[in-house]
DSSP file (Angstrom, degrees, kcal/mol; ACC not computed):
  #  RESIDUE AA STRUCTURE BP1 BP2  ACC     N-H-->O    O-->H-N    N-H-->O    O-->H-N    TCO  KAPPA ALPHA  PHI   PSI    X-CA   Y-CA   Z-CA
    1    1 A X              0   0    0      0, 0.0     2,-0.1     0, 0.0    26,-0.1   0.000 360.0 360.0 360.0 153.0   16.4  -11.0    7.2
    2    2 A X        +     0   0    0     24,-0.1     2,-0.3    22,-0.1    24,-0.2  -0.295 360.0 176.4 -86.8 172.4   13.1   -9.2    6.4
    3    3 A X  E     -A   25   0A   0     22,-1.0    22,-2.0    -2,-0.1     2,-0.4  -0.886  13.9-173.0-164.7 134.5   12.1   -7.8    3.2
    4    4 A X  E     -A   24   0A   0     -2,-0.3     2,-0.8   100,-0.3   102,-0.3  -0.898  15.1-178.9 -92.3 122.6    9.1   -6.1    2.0
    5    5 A X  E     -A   23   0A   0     18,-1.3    18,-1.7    -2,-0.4     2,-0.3  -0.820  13.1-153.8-155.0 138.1    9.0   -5.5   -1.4
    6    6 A X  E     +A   22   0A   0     -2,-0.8     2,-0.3    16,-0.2    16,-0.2  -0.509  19.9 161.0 -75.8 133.8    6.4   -3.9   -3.1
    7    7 A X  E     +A   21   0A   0     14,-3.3    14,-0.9    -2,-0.3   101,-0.1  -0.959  49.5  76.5-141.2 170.8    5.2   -4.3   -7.4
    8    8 A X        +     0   0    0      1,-0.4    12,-0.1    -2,-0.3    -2,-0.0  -0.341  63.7 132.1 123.6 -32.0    1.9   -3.6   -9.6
    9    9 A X        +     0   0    0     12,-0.1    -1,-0.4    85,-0.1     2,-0.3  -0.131  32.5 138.0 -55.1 121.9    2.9    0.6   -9.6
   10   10 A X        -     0   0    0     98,-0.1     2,-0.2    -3,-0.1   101,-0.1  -0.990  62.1 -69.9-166.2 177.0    2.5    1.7  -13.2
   11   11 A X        +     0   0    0     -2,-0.3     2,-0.4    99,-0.1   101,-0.2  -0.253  58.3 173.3 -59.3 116.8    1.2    4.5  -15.5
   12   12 A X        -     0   0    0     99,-2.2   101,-0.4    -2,-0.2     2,-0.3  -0.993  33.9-108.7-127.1 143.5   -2.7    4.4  -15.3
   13   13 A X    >   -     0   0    0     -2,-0.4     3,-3.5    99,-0.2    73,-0.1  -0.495  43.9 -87.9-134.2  94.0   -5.0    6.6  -16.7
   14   14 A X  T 3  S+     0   0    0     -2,-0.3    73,-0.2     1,-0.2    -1,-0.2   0.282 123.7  27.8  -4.2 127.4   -7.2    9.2  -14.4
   15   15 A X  T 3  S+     0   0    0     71,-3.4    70,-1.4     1,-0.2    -1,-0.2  -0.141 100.8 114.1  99.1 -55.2  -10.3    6.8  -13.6
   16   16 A X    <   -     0   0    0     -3,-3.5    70,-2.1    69,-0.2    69,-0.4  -0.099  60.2-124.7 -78.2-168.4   -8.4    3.3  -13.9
   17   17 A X        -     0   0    0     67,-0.3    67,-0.2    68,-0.2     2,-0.1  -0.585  23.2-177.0-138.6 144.4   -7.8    1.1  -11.5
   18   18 A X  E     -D   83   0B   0     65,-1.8    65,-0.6    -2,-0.3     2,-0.5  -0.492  11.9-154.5-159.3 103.7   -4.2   -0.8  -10.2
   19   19 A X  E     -D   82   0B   0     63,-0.2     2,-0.3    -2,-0.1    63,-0.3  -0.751  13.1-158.8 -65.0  99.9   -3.6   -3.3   -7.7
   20   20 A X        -     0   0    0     61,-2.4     2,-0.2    -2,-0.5   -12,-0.2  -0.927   2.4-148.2-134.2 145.5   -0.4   -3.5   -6.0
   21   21 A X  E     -A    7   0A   0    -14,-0.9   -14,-3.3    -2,-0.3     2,-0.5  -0.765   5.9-161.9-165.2  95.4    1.2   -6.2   -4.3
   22   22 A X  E     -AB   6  79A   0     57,-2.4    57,-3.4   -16,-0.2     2,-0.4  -0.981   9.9-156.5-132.1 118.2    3.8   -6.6   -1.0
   23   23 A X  E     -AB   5  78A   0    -18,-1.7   -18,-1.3    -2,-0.5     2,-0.6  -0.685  12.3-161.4 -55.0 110.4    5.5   -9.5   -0.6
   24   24 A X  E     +A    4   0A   0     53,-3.4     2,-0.4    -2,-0.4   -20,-0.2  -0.893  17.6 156.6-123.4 142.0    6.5   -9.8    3.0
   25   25 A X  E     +A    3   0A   0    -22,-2.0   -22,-1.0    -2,-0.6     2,-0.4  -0.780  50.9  49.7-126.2 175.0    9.6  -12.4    4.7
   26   26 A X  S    S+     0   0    0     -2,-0.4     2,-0.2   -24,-0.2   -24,-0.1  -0.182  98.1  41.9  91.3 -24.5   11.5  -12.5    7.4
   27   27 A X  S    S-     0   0    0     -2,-0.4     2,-0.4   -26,-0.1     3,-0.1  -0.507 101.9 -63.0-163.3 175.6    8.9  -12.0   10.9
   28   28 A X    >>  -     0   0    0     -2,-0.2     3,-4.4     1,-0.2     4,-0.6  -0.378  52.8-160.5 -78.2  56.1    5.8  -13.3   11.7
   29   29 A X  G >4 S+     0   0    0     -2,-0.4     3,-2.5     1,-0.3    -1,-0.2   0.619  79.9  47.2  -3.0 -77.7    3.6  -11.8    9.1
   30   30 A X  G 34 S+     0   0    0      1,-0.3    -1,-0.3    44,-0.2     4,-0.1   0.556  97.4  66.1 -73.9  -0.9    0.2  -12.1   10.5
   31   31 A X  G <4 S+     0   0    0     -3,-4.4     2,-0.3    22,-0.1    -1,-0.3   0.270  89.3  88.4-116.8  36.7    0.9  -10.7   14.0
   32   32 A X  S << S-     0   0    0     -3,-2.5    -1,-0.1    -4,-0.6    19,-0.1  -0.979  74.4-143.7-126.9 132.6    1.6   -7.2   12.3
   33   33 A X        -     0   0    0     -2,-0.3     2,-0.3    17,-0.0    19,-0.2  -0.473  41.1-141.0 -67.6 137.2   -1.2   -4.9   11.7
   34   34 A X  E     -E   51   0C   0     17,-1.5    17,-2.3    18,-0.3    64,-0.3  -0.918  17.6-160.1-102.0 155.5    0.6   -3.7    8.0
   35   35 A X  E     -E   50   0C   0     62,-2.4     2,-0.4    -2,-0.3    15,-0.2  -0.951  13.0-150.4 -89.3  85.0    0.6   -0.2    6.6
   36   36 A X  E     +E   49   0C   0     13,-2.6    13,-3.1    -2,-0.2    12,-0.7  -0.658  15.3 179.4-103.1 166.8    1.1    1.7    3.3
   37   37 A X  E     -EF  47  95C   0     58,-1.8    58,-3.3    -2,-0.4     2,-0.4  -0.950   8.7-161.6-129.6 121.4    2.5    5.1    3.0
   38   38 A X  E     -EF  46  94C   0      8,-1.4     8,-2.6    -2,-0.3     2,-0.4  -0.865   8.1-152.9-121.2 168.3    2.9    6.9   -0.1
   39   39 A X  E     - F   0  93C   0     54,-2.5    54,-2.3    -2,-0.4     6,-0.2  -0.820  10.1-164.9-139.3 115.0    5.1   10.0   -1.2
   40   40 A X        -     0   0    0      4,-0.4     2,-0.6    -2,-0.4    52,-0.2   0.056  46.2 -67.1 -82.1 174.2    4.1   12.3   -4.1
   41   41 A X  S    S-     0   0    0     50,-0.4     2,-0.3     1,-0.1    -1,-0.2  -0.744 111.6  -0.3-104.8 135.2    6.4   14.5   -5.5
   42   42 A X  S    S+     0   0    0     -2,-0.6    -1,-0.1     1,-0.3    -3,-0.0  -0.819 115.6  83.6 101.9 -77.0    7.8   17.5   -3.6
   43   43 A X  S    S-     0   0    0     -2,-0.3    -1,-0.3     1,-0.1     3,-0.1   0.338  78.2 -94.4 -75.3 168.2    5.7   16.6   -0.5
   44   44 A X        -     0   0    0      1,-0.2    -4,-0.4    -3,-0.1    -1,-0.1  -0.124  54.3 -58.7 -79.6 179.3    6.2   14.1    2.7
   45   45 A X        -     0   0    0     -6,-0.2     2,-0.5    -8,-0.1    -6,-0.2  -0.350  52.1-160.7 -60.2 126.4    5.2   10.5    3.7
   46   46 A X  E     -E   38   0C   0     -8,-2.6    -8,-1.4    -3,-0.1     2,-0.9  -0.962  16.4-126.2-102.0 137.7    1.6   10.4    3.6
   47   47 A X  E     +E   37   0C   0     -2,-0.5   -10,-0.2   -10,-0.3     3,-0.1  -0.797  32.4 172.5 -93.5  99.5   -0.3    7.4    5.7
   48   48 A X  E     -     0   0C   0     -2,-0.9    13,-2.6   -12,-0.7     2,-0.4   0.952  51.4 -19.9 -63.6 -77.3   -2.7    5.6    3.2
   49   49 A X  E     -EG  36  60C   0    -13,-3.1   -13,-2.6    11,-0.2    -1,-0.3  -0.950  36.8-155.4 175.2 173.1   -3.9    2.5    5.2
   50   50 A X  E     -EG  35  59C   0      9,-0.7     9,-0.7    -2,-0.4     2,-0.3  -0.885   8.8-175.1-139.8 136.1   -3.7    0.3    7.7
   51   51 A X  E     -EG  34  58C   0    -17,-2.3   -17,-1.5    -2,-0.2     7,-0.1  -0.915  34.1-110.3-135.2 159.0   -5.2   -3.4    7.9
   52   52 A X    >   -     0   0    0      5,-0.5     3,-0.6    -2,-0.3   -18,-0.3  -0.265  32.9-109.7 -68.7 150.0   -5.0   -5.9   11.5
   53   53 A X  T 3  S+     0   0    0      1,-0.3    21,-0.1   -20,-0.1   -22,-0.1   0.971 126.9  47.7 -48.8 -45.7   -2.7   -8.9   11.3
   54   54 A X  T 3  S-     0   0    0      1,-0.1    -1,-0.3   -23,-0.0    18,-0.1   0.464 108.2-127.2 -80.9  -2.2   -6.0  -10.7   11.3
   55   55 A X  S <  S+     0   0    0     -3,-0.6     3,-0.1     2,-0.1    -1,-0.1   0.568  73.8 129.7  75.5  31.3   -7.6   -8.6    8.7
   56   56 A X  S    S+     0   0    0      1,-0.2     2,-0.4     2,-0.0    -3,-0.0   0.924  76.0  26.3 -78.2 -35.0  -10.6   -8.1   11.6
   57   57 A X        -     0   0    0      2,-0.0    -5,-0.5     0, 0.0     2,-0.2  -0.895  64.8-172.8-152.4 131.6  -10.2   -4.1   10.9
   58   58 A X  E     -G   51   0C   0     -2,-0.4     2,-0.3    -7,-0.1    -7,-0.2  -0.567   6.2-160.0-112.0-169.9   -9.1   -1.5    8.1
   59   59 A X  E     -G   50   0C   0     -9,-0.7    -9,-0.7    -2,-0.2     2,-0.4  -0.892   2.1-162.5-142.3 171.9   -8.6    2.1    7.9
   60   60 A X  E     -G   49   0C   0     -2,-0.3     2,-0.4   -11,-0.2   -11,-0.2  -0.927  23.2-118.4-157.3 102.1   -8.4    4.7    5.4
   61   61 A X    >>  -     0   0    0    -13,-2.6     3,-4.8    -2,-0.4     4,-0.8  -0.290  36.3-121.4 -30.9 109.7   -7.2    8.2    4.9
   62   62 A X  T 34 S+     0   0    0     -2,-0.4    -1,-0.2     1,-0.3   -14,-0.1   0.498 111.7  65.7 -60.2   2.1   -9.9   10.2    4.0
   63   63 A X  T 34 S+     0   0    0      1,-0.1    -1,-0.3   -15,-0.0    -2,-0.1   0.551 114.1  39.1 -96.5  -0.9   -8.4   11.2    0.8
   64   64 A X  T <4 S+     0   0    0     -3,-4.8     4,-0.4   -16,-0.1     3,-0.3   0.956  80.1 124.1 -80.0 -58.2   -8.9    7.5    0.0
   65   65 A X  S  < S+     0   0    0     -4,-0.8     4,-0.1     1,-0.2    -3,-0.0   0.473  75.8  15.6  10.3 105.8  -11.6    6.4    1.2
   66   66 A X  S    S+     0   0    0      2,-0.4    -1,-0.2     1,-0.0     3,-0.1   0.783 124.6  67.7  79.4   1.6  -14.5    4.7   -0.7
   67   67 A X  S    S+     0   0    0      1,-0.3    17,-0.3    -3,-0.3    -2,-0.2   0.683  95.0  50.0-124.7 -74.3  -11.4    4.4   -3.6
   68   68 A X        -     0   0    0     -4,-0.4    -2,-0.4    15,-0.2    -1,-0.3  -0.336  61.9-158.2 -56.2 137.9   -9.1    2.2   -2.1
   69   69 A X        -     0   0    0     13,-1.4     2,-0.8    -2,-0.1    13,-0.2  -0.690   3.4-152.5-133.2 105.8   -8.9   -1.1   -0.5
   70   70 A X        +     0   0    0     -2,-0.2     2,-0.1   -11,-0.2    11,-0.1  -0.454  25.7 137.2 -95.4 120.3   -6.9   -3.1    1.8
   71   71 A X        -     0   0    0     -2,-0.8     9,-2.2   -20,-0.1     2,-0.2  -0.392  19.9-166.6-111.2-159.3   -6.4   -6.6    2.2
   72   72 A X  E     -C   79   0A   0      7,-0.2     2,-0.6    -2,-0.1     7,-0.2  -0.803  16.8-143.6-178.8 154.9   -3.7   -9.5    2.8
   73   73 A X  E >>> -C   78   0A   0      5,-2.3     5,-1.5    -2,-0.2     3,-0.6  -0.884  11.1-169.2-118.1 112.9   -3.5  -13.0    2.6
   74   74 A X  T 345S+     0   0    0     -2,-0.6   -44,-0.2     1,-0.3    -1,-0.1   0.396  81.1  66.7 -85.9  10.8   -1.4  -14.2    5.2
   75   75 A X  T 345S+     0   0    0      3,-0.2    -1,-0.3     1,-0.1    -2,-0.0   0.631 108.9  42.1 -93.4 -35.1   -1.2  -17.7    4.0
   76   76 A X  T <45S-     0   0    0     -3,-0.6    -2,-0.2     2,-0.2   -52,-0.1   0.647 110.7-123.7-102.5  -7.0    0.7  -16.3    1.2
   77   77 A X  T  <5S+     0   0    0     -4,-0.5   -53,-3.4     1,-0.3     2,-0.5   0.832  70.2 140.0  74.6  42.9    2.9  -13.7    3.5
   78   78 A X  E   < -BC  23  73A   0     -5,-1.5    -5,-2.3   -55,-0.2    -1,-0.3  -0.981  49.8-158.2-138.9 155.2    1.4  -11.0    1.2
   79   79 A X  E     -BC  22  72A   0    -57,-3.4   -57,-2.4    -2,-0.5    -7,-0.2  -0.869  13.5-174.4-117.7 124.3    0.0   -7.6    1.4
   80   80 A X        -     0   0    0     -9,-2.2     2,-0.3    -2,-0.3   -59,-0.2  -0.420  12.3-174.4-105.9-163.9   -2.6   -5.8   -1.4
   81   81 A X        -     0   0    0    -12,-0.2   -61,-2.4    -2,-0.1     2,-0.3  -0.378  17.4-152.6-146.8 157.0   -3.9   -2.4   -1.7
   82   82 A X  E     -D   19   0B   0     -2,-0.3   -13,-1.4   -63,-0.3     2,-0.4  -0.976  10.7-155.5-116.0 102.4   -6.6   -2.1   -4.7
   83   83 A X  E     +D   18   0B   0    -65,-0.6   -65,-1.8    -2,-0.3     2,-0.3  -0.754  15.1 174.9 -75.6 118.6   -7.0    1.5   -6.4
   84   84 A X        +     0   0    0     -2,-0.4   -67,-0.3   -17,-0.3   -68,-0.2  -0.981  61.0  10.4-129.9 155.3   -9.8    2.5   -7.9
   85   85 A X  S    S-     0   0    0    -70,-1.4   -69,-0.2   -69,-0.4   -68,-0.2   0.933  84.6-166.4  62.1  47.3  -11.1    5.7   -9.5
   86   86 A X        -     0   0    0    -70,-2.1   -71,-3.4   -71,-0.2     2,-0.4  -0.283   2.5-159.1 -82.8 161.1   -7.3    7.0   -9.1
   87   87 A X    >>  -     0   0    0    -73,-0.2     3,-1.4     1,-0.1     4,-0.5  -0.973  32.7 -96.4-139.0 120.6   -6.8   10.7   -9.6
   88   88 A X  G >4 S+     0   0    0     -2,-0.4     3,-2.8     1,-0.3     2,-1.4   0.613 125.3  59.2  19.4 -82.7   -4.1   12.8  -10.4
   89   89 A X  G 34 S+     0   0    0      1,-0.3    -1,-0.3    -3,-0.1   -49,-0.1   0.342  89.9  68.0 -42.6   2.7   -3.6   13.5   -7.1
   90   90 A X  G <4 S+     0   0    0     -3,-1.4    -1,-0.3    -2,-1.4     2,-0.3   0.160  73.6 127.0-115.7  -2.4   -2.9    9.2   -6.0
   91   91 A X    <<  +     0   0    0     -3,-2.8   -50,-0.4    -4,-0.5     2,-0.3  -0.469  41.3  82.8 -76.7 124.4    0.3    9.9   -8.1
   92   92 A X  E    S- H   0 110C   0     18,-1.1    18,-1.3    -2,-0.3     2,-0.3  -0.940  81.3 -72.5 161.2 171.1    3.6    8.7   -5.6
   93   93 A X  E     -FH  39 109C   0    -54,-2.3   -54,-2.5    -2,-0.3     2,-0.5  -0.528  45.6-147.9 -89.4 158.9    5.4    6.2   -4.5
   94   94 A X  E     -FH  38 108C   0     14,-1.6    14,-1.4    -2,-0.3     2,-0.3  -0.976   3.5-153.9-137.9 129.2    3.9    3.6   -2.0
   95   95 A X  E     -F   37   0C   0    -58,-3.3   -58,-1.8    -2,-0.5     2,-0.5  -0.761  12.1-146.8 -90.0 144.9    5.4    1.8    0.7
   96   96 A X        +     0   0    0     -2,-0.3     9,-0.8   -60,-0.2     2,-0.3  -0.751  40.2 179.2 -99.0 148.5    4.4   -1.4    2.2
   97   97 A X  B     -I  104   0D   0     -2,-0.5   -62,-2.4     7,-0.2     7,-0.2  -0.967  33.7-110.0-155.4 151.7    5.4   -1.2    6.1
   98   98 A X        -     0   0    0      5,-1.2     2,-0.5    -2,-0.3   -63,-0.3   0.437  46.5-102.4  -3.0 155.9    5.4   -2.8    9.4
   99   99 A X  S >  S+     0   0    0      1,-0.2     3,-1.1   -65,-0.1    -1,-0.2  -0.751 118.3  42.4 -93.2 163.6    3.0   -1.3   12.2
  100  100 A X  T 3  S-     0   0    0     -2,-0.5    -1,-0.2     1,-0.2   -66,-0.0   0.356 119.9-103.3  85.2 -23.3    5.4    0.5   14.0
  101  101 A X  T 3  S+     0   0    0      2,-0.2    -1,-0.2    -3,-0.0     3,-0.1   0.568  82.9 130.0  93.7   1.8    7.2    1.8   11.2
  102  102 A X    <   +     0   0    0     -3,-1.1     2,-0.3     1,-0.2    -2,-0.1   0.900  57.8  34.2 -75.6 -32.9    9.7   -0.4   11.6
  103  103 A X        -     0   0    0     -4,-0.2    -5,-1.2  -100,-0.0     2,-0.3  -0.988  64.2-163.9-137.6 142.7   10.3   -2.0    8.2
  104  104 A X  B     -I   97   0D   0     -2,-0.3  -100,-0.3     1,-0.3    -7,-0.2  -0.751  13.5-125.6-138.5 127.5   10.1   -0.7    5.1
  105  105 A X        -     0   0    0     -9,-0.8    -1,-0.3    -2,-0.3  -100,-0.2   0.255  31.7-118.4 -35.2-179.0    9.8   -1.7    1.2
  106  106 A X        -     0   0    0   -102,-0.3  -101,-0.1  -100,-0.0   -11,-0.1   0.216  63.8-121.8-115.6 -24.5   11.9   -0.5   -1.3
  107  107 A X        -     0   0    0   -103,-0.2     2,-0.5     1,-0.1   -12,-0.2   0.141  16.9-121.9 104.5 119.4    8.8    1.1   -2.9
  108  108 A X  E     -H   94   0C   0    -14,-1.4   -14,-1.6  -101,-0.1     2,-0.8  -0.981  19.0-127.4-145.1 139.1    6.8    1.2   -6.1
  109  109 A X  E     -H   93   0C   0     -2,-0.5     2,-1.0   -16,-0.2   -16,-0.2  -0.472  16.6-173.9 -75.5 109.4    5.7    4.0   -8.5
  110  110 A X  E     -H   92   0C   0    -18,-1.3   -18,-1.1    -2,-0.8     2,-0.3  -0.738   5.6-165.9-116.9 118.8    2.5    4.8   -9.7
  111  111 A X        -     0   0    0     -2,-1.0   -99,-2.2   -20,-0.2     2,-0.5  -0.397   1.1-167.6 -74.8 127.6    1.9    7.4  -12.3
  112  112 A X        +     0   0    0     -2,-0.3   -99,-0.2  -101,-0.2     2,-0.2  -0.469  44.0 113.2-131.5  79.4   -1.9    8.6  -12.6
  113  113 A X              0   0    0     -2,-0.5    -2,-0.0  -101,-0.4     0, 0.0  -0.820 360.0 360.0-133.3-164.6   -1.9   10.6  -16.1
  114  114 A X              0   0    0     -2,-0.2  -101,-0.1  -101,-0.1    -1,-0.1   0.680 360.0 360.0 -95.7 360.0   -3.3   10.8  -19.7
């Protein structure tokens, strides 16, 4: 069956840096462009970014941008994004997901205070 499951979300300090980490099983990893999504508190699903199965192409919310980065190593059926220069505002839960929206992590928390 598949499973996504997301780690690396913890408390980091306005400024730092966190790397988090989606584990992916079940389907053909590399011929789905992947996706994370996060959701702050109070508010809806935001769409973070999106990298190609082949990792030929990325994209980036523009409140990311130039902060964030996404890779994956499909050899390893895993998915990254890299935060840096996180802000208050990065604070939420993040999902690793499917293109298509079709499968979904469980989700990991990241805290951005002092």
């Amino acid at each position: 069956q598949v499973q996504l499951v997301e780690s690396g979300g913890r408390l980091v300090q306005p400024g730092g840096s966190l790397r988090l980490s989606c584990a992916a099983s079940g389907f053909t990893f590399s011929s789905y462009t992947m996706i994370w999504v996060r959701q702050a508190p109070g508010k809806g699903f935001e769409w973070v970014s999106a990298i190609t199965g082949d990792a030929g192409a990325t994209n980036y919310a523009d409140s990311v941008k130039g902060r964030f980065t996404i890779s994956r190593d499909n050899a390893k059926n895993t998915l990254y994004l890299q935060m840096n220069s996180l802000e208050p505002q990065d604070m939420a839960v993040y999902y690793c997901v499917s293109s298509g929206y079709v499968y979904w992590g469980q989700g990991t928390q990241v805290t951005v205070s002092e």
